[in-house]
KEBADO-305104 format. One record per residue (C-alpha): z, y negated, x negated. Coordinates in steps of 0.5 Angstrom, whole numbers, padded with zeros to 4 digits, always signed. Each point is the difference from the previous one (the first is absolute). Layout:
REM KEBADO-305104
ZYX/...
***
This chain:
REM KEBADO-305104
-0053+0067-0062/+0004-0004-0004/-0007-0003-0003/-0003-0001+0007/+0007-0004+0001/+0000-0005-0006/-0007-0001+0002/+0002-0002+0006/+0004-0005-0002/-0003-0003-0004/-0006-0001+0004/+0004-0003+0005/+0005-0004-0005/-0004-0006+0000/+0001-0001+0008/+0008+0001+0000/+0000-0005-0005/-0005-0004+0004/+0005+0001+0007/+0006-0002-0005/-0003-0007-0002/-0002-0001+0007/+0008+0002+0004/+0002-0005-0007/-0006-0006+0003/+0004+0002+0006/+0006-0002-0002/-0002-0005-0004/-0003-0004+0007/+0006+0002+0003/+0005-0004-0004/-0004-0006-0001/-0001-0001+0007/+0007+0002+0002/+0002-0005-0007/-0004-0005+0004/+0003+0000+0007/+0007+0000-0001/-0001-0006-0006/-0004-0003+0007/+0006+0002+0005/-0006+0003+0003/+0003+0007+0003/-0002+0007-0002/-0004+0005+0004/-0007+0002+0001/-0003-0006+0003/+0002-0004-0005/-0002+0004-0006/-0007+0002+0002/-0001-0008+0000/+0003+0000-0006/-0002+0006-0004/-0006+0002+0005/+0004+0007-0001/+0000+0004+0006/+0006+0004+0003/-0004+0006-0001/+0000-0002-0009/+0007+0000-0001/+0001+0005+0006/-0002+0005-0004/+0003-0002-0007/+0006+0003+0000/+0003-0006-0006/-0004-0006+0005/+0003+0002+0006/+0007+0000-0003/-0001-0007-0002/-0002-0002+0006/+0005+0004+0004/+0006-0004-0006/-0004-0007+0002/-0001+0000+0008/+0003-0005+0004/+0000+0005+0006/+0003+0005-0003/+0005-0004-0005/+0002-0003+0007/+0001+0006+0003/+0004+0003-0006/+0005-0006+0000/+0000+0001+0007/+0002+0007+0000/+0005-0001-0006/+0003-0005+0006/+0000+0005+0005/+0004+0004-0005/+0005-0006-0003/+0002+0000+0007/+0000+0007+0001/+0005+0001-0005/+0004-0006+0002/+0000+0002+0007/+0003+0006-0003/+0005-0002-0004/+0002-0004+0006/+0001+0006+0004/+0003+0004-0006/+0005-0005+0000/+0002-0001+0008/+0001+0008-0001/+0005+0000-0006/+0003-0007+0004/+0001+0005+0006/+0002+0006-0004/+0007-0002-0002/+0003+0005+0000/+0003+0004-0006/-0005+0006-0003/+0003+0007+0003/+0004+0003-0007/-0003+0007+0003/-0007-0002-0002/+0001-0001-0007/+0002+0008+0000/-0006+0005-0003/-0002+0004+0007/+0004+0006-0004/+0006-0003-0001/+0000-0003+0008/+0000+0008+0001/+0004+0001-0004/+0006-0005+0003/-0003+0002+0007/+0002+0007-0001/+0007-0002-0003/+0002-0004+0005/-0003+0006+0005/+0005+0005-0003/+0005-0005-0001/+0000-0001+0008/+0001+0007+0001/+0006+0001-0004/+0003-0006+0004/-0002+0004+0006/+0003+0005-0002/+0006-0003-0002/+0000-0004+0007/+0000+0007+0004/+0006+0002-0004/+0004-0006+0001/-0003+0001+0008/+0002+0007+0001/+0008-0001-0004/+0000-0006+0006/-0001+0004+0004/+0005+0005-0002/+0005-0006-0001/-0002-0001+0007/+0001+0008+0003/+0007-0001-0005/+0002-0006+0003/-0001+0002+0008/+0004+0007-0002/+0005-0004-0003/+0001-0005+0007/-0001+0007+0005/+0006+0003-0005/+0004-0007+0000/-0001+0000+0008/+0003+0007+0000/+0005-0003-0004/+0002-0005+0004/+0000+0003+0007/+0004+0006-0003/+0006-0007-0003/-0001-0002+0007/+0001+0006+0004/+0005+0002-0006/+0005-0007+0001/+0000+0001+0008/+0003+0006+0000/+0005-0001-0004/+0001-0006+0004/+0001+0006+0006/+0004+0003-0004/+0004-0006-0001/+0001-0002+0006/+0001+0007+0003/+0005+0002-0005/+0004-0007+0002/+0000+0001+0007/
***
């Protein structure tokens, strides 16, 4: 089988060195005319190559080497690139130009909050969550001993009050009295 194929190669090696000698006379061609037209000032495309060379589209179509030269070469698509590279300067400079009219009106200062890693934020959310409660705690604390001084403070007034209508009912018997014993 390995005989059957070095046969074969052999036997057809003269032909794939004929199709290299002719994508090379190809290419040849190719260059001159497109040397031609551009020492000429004559633009590049397929017209202008077919008068000069005689080569048809298809011939260099199908090298792969010729149709890059030709691709490289095309006043067409030379155009078309450098338009294209326009279109993308201006792209880029019209986005540059909006990336700064957001940080011009993004003046404000960065958030600190947003340097911490998502662990460390949990953890200071959970210390500021505990530490509120203890504030509450404290704050109930204070509240209900408000509230005592509150109670405390209406008993001592009721029992002052009480105080003070006894002196009052106390004096004016002793002034009955005083009067009482005078007559």
């Amino acid at each position: 089988m390995s005989e059957q194929r070095s046969s074969d190669e052999e036997r057809y090696a003269h032909l794939r060195a004929n199709a290299a000698a002719q994508k090379q006379i190809t290419v040849d061609r190719l260059s001159r005319a497109i040397a031609t037209l551009e020492a000429e000032g004559r633009p590049v495309n397929t017209f202008t190559i077919k008068e000069e060379s005689g080569l048809d589209y298809m011939a260099y179509y199908r090298n792969a080497e010729a149709l890059a030269l030709f691709r490289t070469h095309s006043t067409h698509l030379r155009k078309e690139r450098e338009k294209e590279r326009a279109k993308r300067r201006q792209s880029r400079h019209k986005q540059s130009k909006q990336e700064e009219a957001i940080y011009e009106v993004q003046v404000e200062p960065r958030d600190r909050l947003l340097n911490y890693k998502k662990s460390e934020l949990v953890a200071k959310l959970r210390a500021a969550q505990a530490e509120r409660e203890h504030m509450e705690q404290r704050y109930h604390a204070l509240l209900q001993e408000h509230m005592q001084c509150g109670l405390t403070i209406t008993r001592l007034e009721a029992q002052l009050a009480e105080h003070l209508a006894f002196m009052d009912r106390f004096r004016s018997s002793l002034r009955q009295e005083e009067y009482g014993q005078k007559e």
